[in-house]
C-alpha positions as CSV (number, residue, x, y, z in Angstrom):
1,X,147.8,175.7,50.4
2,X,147.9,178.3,53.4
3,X,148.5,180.8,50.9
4,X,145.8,179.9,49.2
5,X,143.5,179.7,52.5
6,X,144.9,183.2,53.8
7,X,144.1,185.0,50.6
8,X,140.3,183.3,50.4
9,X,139.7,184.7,54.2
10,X,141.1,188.1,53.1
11,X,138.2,190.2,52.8
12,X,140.0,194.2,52.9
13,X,139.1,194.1,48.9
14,X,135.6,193.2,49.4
15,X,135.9,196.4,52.1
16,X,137.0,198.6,49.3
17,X,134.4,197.4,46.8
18,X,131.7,198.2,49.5
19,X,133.2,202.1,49.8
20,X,133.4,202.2,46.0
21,X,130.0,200.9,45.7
22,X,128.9,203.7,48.3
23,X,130.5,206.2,46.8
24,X,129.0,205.5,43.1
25,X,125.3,205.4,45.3
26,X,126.0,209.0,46.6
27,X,127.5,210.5,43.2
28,X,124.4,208.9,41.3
29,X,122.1,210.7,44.3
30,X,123.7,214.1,43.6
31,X,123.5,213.9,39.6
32,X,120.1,213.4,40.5
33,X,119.5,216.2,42.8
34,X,121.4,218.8,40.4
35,X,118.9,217.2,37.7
36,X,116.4,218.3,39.2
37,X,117.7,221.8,40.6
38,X,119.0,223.0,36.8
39,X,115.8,225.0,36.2
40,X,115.6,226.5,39.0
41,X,119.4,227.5,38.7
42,X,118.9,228.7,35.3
43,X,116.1,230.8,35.7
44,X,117.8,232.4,38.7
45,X,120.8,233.4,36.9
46,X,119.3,234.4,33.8
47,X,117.4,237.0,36.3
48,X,120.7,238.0,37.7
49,X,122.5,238.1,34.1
50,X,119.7,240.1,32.9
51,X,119.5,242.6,36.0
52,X,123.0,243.8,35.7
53,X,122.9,243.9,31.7
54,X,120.0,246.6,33.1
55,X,122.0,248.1,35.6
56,X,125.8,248.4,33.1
57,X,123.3,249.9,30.7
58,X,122.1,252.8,32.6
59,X,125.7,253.8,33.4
């Protein structure tokens, strides 16, 4: 029975599932973020990709 009673008051797992519960919150946040950034991102590198197709042409 205080086996029992020890592991009932034990609460370091319910710890860990808090940080794994915050650390799902934050990846979900920058999935979301980058979501909305990927247009952006592509349009800029296209640009780049496309200046230095320009710029290996000429040489």
């Amino acid at each position: 029975m205080n086996m029992f009673s020890r592991f009932v008051k034990d609460e370091s797992g319910a710890t860990a599932i808090e940080y794994g519960l915050i650390a799902a919150i934050v990846a979900v946040g920058i999935i979301a973020a980058l979501s909305q950034v990927r247009g952006s991102l592509q349009t800029t590198f296209q640009g780049v990709a496309t200046q230095l197709d320009a710029a290996n042409a000429g040489n």
